[in-house]
C-alpha positions as CSV (number, residue, x, y, z in Angstrom):
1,X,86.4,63.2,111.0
2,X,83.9,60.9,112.1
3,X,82.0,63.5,114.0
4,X,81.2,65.2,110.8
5,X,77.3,66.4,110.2
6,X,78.8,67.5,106.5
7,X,80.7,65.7,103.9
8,X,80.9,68.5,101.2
9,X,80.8,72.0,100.8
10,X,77.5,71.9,99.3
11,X,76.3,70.3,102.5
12,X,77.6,72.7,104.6
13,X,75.6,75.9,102.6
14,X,72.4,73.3,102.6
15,X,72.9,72.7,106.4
16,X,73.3,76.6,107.2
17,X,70.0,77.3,105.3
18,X,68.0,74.3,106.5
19,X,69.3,74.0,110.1
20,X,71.4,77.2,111.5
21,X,70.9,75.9,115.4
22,X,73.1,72.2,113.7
23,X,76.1,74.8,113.9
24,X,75.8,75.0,118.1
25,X,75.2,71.0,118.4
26,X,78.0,70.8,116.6
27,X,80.0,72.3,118.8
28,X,78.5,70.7,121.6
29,X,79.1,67.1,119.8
30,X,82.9,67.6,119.3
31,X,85.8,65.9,121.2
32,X,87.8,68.6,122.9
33,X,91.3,68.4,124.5
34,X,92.7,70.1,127.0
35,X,95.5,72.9,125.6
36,X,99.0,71.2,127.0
37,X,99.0,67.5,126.6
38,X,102.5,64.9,125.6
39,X,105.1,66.8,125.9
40,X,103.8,70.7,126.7
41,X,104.5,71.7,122.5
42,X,102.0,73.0,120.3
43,X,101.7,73.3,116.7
44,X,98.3,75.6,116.1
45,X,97.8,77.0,112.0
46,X,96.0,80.2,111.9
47,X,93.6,81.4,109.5
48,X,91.9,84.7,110.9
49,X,93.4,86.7,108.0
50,X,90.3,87.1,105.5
51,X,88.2,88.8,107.8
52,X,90.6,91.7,108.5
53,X,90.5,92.1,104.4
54,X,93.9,90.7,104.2
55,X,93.7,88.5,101.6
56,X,97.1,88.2,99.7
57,X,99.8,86.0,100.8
58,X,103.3,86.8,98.8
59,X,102.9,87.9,95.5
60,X,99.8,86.6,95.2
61,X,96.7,89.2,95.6
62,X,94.0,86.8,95.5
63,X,95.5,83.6,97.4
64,X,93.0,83.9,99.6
65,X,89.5,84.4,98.1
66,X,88.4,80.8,97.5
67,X,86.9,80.2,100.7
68,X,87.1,76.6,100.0
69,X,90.3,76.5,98.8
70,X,90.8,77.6,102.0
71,X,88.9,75.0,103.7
72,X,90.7,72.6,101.3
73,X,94.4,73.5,102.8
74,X,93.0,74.0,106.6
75,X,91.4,70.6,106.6
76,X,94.8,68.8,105.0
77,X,96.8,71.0,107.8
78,X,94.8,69.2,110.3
79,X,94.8,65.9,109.1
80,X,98.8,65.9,109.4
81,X,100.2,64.3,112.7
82,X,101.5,66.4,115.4
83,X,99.2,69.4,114.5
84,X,97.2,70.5,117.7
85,X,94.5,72.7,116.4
86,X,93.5,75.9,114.7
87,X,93.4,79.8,115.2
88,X,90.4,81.4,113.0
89,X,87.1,83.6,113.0
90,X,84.1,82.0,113.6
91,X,82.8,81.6,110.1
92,X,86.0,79.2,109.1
93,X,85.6,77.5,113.0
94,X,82.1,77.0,112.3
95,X,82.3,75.2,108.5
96,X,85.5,73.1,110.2
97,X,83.4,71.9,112.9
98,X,80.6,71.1,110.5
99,X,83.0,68.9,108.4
100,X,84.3,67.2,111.2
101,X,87.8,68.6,111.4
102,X,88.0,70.2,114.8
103,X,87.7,66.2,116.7
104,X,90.4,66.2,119.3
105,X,91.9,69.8,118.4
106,X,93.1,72.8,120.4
107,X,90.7,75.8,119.2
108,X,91.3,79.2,119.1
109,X,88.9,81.2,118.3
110,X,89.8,85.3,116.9
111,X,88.8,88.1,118.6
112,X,89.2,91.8,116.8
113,X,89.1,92.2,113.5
114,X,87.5,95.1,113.0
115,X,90.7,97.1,111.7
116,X,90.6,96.9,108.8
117,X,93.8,96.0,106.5
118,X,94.7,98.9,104.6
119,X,91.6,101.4,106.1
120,X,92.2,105.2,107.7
121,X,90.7,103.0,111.3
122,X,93.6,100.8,111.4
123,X,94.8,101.0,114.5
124,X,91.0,101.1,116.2
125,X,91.1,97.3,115.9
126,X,87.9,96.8,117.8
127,X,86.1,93.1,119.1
128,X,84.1,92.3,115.9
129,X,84.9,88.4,116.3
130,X,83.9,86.2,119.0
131,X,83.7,86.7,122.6
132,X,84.9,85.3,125.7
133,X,80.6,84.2,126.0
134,X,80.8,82.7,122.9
135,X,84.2,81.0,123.5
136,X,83.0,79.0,126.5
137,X,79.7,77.9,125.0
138,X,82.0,76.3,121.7
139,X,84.5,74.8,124.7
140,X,87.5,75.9,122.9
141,X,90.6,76.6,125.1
142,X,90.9,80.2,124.0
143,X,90.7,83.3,122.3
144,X,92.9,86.0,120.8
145,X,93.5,89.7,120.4
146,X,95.8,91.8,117.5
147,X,97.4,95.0,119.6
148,X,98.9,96.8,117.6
149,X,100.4,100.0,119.5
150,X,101.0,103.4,117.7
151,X,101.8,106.2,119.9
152,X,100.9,108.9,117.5
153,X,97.4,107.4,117.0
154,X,94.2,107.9,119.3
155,X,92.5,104.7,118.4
156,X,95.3,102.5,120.3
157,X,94.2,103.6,123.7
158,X,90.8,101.9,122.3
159,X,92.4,99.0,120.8
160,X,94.4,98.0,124.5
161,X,91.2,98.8,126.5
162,X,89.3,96.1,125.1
163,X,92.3,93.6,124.9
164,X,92.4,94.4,128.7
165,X,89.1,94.1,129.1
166,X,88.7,90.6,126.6
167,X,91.6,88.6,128.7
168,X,89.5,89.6,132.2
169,X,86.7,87.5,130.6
170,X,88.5,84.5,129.3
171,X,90.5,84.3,132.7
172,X,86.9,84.6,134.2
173,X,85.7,81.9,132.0
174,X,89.5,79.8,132.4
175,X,90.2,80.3,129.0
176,X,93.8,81.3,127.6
177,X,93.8,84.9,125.7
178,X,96.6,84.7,123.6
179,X,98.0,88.3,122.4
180,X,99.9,89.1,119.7
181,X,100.9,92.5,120.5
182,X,103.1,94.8,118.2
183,X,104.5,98.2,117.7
184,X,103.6,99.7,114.6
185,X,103.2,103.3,112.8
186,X,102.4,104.5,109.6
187,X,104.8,104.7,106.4
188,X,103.9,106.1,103.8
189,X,100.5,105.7,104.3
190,X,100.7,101.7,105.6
191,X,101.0,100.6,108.7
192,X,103.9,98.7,109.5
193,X,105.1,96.8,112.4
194,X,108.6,97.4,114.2
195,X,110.2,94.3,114.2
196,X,113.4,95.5,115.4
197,X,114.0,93.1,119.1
198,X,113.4,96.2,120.9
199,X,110.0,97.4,119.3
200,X,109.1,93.9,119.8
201,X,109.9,93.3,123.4
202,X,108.1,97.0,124.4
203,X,105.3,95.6,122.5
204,X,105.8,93.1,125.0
205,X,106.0,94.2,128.4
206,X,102.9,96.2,127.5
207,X,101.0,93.2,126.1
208,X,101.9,91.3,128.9
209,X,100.7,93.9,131.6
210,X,97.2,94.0,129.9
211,X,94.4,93.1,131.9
212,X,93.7,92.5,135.6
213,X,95.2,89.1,135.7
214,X,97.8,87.4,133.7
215,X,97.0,83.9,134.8
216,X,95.7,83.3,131.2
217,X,97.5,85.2,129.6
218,X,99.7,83.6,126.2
219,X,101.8,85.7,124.7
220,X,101.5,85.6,120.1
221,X,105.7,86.5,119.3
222,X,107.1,87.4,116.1
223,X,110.7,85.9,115.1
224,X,113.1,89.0,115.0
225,X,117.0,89.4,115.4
226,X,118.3,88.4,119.0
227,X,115.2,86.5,119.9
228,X,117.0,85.4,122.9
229,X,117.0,88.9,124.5
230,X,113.4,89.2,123.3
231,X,112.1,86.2,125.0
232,X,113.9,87.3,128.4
233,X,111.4,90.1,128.8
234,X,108.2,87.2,129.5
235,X,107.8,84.3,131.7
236,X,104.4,84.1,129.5
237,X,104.0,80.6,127.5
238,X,104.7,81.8,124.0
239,X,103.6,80.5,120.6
240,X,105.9,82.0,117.6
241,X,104.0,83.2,114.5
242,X,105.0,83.1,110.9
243,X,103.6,86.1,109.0
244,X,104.1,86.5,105.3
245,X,108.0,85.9,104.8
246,X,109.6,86.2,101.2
247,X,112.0,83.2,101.7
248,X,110.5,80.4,103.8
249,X,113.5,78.5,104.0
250,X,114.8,81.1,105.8
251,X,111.6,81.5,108.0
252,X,112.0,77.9,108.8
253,X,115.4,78.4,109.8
254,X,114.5,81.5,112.0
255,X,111.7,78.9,113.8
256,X,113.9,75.7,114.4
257,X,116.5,78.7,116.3
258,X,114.1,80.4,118.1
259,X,111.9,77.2,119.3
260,X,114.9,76.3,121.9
261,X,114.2,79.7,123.7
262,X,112.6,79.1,127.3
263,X,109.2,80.4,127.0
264,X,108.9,79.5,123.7
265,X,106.1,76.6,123.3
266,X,105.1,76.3,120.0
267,X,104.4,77.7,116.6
268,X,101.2,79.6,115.6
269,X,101.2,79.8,112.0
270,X,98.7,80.6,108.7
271,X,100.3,82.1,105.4
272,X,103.7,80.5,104.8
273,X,102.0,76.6,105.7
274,X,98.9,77.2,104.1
275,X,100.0,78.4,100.8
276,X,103.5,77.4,100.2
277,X,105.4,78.4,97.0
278,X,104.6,74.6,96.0
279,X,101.5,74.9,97.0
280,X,101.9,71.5,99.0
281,X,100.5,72.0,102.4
282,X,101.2,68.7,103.8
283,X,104.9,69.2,103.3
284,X,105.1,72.4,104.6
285,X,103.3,71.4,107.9
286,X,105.0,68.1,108.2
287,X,108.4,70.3,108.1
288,X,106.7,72.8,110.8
289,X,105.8,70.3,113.0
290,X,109.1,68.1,112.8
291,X,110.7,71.6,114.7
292,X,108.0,71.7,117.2
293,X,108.2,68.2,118.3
């Protein structure tokens, strides 16, 4: 962190007042890395959550809403060894830059957020996040798209045009765009994903063929039943996600399984490292990454 124009909070929200353009020279001043380094593994937390209004992780409504709390648990997630780098929205990318966290790390940065958790324009998840544009100025290695697939609603054909049309522009630009597709309906009024293996690997095969080139193109995988069959329907590098599981012990177990799949390079993960029952972070990721490596 010795890259840091910020040492506190407060600094930041002075810094951001005082001197907006510090955010871009910043960016400009950080140490990057290329995305595969060592042995090919990555181990990437994620944080784009707050922004789609998803805020509660388990039973807990508000786990979320401190902004620095979430800073707090982010930066300690970084600071453990064998963690590559971060997945978030541009406000959380931009404070962890200005605090120095972001030296030497693999950066995603989060594309559409736009639907909503919980709103009646779900599924019309359009680009509210960063761009490919912006993407390249920062130098991060990537970006990522949500696709969630519902055949009975209109706004999907929306959602996939602009995925297609977002990983033309990172491949244009040499960045990865890392999808994270699903298929999903409504139940009871809330959408849900299918996480049965064969939901998952359609979701798949039309993730995959999104776009007009797939040289870039990472695939963002759930852990589901048979994961062996599901991972046979990419040659895509994969990261596996965590979600919000109710018994982490067991979502540990599902990961260490599933991390021995060909394809299968890494984890991509927010809720369950971030904000474990213990509420130590450290732990949690040092666990995380001992699978990974």
């Amino acid at each position: 962190m010795s890259n840091a124009l910020c040492s506190d909070y407060a600094a930041v929200t002075d810094l951001r007042a005082a001197d907006p353009g510090a955010v871009a020279r910043a960016w400009d001043t950080r140490a990057t890395r290329p995305t595969i380094r060592g042995d090919g593994r990555l181990m990437i937390v994620a944080a784009d959550h707050p922004a789609r209004g998803a805020l509660a992780v388990g039973n807990r409504p508000t786990a979320m809403n401190s902004r620095t709390d979430l800073l707090d648990r982010l930066r300690a997630a970084l600071a453990e060894p064998g963690v590559d780098g971060v997945l978030a929205t541009s406000d959380i990318l931009d404070d962890l830059v200005l605090l120095g966290a972001l030296e030497d790390k693999v950066v995603f940065s989060s594309f559409n957020r736009g639907g909503l958790a919980g709103s009646a324009f779900e599924f019309d998840d359009r680009m509210t996040g960063a761009t490919a544009e912006s993407t390249a100025a920062a130098r991060m290695n990537g970006g990522k798209m949500l696709c969630r697939i519902a055949l009975d609603d209109p706004g999907t054909v929306a959602t996939m045009t602009a995925c297609a049309q977002a990983v033309d522009e990172l491949a244009a630009r040499g960045l990865i765009a890392m999808l994270e597709p699903f298929m999903s309906s409504r139940v009871g009024g809330k959408v849900q994903n299918d996480l049965s293996p064969d939901a998952v690997i359609k979701s798949v095969h039309i993730g995959q063929g999104l776009g007009s080139t797939s040289a870039y193109t990472w695939m963002k995988l759930p852990v589901v039943p048979e994961m062996d069959r599901v991972m046979e329907s990419t040659t895509m590098p994969t990261l596996l996600l965590g979600g919000d599981p109710a018994d982490p012990d067991e979502a540990f177990a599902s990961w260490e399984k599933a991390l021995g799949l060909p394809s299968v390079r890494g984890l991509i993960v927010g809720r369950t490292l971030l904000y474990p029952a213990d509420d130590d972070v450290s732990s949690a990721v040092a666990t995380a990454v001992s699978m990974v490596r």
